[in-house]
Wavefront OBJ file of the C-alpha trace (Angstrom):
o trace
v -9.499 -16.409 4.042
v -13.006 -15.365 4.109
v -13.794 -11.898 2.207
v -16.826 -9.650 3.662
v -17.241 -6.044 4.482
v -19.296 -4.598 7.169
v -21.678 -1.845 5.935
v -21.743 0.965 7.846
v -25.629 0.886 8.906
v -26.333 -0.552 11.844
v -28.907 -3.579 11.760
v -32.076 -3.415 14.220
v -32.474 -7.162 14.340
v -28.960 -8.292 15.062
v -25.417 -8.084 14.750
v -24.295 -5.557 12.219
v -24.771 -6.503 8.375
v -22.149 -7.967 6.195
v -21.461 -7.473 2.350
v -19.332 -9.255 -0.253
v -16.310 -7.643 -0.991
v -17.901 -7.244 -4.858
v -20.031 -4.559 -3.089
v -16.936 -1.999 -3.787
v -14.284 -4.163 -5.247
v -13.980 -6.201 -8.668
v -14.219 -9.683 -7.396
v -12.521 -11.507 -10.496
v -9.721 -9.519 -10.050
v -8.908 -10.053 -6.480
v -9.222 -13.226 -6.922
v -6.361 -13.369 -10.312
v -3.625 -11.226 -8.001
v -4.539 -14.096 -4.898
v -4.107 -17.043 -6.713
v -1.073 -15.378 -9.018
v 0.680 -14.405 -6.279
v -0.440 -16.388 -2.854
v -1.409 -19.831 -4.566
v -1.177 -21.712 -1.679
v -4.197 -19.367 0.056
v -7.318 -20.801 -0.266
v -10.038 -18.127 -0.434
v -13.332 -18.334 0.641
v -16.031 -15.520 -0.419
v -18.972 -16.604 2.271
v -19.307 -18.583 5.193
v -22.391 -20.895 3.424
v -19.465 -22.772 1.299
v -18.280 -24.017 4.830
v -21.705 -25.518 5.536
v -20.612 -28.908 5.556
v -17.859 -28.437 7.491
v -17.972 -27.705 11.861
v -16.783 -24.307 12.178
v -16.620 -22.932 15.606
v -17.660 -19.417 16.549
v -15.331 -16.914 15.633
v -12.821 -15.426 18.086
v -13.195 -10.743 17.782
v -10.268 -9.141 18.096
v -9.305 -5.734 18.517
v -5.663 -4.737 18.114
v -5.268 -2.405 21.439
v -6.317 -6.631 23.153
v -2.411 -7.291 21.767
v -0.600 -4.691 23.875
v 1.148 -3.517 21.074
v 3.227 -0.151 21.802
v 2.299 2.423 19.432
v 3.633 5.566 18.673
v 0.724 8.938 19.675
v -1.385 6.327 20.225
v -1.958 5.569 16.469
v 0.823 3.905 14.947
v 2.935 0.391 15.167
v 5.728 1.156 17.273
v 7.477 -2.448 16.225
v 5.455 -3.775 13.511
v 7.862 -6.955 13.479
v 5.793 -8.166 16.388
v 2.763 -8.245 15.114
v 2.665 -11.646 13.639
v 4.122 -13.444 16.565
v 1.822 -11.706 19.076
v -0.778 -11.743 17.527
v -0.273 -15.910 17.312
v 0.283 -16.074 20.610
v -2.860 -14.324 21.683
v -4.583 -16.936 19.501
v -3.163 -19.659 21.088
v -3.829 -18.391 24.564
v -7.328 -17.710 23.759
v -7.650 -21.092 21.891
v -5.916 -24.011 22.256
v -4.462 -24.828 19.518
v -4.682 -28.658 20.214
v -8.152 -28.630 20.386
v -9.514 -25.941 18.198
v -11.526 -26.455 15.151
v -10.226 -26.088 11.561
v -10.988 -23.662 9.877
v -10.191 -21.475 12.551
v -11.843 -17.931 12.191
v -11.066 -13.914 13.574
v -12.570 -11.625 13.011
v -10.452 -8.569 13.063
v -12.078 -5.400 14.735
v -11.671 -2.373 11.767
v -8.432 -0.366 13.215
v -7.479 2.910 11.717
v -3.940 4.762 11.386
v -2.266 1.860 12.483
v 0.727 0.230 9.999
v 3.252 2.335 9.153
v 4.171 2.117 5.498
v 8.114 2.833 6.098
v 8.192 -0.650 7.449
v 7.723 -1.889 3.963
v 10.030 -1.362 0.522
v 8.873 1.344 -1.588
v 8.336 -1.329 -4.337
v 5.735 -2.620 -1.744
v 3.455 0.291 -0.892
v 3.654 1.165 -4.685
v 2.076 -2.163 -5.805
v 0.091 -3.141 -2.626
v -3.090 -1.051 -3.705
v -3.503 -2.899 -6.776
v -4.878 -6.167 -4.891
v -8.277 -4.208 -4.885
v -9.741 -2.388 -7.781
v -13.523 -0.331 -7.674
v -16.173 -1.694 -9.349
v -16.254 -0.506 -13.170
v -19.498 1.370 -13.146
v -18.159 3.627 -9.667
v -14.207 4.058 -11.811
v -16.902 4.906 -15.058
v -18.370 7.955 -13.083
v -15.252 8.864 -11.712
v -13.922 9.657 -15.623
v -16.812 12.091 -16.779
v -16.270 13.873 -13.597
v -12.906 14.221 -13.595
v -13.331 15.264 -17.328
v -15.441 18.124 -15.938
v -13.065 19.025 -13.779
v -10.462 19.416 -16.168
v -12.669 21.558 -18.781
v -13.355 24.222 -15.851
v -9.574 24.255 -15.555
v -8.942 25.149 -19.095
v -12.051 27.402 -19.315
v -10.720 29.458 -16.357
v -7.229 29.171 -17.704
v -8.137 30.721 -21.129
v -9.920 33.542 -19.698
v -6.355 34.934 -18.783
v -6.846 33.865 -15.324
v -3.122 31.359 -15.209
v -1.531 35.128 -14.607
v -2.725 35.280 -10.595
v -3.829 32.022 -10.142
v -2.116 28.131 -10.286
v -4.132 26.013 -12.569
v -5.085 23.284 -10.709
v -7.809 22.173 -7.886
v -7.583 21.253 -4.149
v -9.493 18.190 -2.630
v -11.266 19.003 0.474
v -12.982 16.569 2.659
v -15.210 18.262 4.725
v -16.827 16.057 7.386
v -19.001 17.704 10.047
v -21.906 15.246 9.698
v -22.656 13.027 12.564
v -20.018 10.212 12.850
v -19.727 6.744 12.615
v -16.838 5.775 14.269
v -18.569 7.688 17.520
v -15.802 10.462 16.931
v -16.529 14.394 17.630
v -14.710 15.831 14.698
v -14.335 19.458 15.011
v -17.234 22.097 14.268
v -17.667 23.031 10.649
v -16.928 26.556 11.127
v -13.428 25.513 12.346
v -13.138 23.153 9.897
v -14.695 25.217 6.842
v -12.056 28.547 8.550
v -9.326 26.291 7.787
v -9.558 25.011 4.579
v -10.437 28.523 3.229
v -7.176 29.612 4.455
v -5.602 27.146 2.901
v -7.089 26.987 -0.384
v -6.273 30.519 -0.247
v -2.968 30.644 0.233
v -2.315 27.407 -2.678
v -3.776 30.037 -5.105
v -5.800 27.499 -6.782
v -8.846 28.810 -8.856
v -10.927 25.396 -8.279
v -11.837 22.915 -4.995
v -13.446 19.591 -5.353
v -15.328 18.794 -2.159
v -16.327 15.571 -1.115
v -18.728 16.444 1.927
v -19.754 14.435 4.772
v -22.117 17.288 5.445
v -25.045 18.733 5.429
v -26.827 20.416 2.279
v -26.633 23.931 3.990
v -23.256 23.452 4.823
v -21.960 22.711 1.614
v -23.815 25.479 0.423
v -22.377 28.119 3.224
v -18.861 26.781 2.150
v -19.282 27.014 -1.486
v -20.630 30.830 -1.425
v -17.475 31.635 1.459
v -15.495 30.216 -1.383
v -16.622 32.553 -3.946
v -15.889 35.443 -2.272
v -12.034 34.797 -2.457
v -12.755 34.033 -6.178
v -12.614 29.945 -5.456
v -14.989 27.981 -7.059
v -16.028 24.743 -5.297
v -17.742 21.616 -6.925
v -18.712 18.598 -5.997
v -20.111 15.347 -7.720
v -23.376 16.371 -7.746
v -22.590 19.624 -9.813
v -20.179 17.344 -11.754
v -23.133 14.864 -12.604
v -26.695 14.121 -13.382
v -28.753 12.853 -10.471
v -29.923 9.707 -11.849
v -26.694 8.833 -12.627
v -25.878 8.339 -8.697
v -29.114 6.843 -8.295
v -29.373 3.133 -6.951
v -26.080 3.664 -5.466
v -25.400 3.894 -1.666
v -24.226 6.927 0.067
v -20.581 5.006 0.504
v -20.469 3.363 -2.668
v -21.326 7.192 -3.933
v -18.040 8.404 -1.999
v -15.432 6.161 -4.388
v -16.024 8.680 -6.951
v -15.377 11.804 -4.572
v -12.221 9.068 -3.394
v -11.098 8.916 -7.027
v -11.227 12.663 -8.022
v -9.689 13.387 -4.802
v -6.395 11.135 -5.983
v -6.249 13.391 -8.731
v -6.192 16.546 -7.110
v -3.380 18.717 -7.168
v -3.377 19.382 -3.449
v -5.675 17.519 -0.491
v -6.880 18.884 2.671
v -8.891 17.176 5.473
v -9.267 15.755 8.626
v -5.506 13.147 8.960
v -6.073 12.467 12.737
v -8.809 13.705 14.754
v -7.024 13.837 18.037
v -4.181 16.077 16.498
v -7.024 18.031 14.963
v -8.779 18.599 18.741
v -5.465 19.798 19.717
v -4.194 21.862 17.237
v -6.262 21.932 14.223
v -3.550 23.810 12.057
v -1.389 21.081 12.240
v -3.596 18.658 10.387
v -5.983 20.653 8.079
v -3.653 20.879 5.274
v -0.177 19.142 6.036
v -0.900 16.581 3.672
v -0.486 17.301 -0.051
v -0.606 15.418 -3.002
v 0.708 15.942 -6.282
v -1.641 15.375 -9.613
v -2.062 11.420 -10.256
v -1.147 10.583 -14.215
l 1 2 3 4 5 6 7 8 9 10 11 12 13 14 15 16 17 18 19 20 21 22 23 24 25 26 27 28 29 30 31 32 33 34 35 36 37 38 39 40 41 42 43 44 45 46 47 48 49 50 51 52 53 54 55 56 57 58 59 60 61 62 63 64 65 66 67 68 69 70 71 72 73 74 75 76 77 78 79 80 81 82 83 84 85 86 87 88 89 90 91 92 93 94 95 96 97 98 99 100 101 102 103 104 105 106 107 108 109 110 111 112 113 114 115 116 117 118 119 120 121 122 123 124 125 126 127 128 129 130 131 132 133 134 135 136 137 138 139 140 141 142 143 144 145 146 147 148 149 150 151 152 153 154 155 156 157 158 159 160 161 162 163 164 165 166 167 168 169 170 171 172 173 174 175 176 177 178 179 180 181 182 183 184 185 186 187 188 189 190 191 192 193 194 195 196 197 198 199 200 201 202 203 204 205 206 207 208 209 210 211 212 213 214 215 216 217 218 219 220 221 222 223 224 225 226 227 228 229 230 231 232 233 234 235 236 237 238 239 240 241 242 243 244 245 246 247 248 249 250 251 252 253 254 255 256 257 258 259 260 261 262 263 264 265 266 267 268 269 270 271 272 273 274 275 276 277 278 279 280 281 282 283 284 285 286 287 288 289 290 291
């Protein structure tokens, strides 16, 4: 296995860049739960410690390439099949008499896809933990989430618990250009939604982790205040140069790691079901406060 993540910037002079998986992940640790638990996988972090070995040019694949039936276009309808189908599309596109060893794939990124009933409870629990955030991103994540916390109780002691839930909602507004080339709905639908919703969960507090512009944060926020809502977000949360030298996605693991915590979540689950009929996916999906 070869580890590398493709940023999400496009690059001028060629194919799109590559990163180590250190650039959101704890490497030392990744590699202590592979060799624990898969010992027999031999992991390789870049492509240069192959260089004195022929490698032949890797074969893309994207998963819709497999026929697979899916279920609304999104999920594994039999996810038993994957492993022998995808096999067999490998050995149809490459012989596997002839082929060169190591043999690489690169997998296209695919979204929505496995359905996590296939696997035992004990499975989907632990699975996560193969991948942990940096320390310095999970470090910021604790101060703000400390904030967060202190507005609760401030708000809580001011006699406030009486027509209110203590607690906050995680939104994820995204109305910023896209991507994955996707036309997510307008922000005034979007922003009409969630207000309803955060509404109608009677939470005093929202933490909102925006893939939007400045002014429509802003627009949001002061909407929010007139139904007596008060939304924050990491910037409010911290001091600038403390997100300084960071990227804009490495940034968005801290909004990721607040948002585990948050009492209830709202966003954007499927953006076809959202095109279609918004209320059915602004909202469905709640969580319940992370220990």
């Amino acid at each position: 296995m070869i580890g590398g993540i493709a940023k999400f910037l496009p690059n001028p002079k060629g194919p799109q860049r590559g990163a180590p998986p250190d650039y959101f992940y704890v490497r030392r640790h990744l590699n202590w739960i592979l060799s624990t638990f898969c010992p027999h996988m031999k992991v390789y972090w870049s492509i240069d410690e192959l260089f004195d070995t022929p490698v032949a040019s890797p074969i893309s694949l994207r998963l819709h390439e497999l026929r697979l039936r899916r279920v609304d276009r999104t999920v594994l309808a039999q996810p038993e099949k994957w492993a022998s189908q995808f096999t067999g599309y490998m050995d149809y596109t490459s012989d596997p008499k002839t082929r060169l060893w190591p043999f690489r794939v690169n997998v296209a990124q695919t979204r929505y896809v496995w359905p996590t009933s296939y696997d035992s409870p004990a499975f989907v629990r632990s699975f996560e933990r193969i991948l942990r955030f940096q320390e310095d991103v999970r470090e910021l994540a604790a101060p703000t989430f400390f904030s967060m916390q202190k507005m609760l109780e401030s708000r809580g002691g001011q006699g406030e618990s009486n027509t209110s839930t203590l607690g906050f909602v995680g939104v994820h507004l995204r109305a910023q250009e896209n991507f994955w080339e996707t036309n997510f709905p307008p922000y005034e639908e979007q922003a009409a939604h969630y207000l309803r919703y955060m509404v109608e969960s009677r939470y005093p507090f929202a933490y909102l982790a925006p893939g939007a512009t400045v002014e429509h944060v802003t627009s949001f926020t002061e909407r929010a205040r007139e139904f007596n809502i008060t939304v924050v977000t990491k910037r409010d949360l911290l001091d600038s140069d403390e997100l300084s030298g960071r990227s804009w996605d490495q940034q968005t693991l801290v909004d990721y790691e607040i948002l585990l915590r948050a009492d209830r979540m709202v966003g954007i689950s499927d953006r076809l079901r959202l095109q279609r009929r918004p209320e059915e996916s602004c909202g469905r999906r709640h969580g319940r406060k992370a220990s």
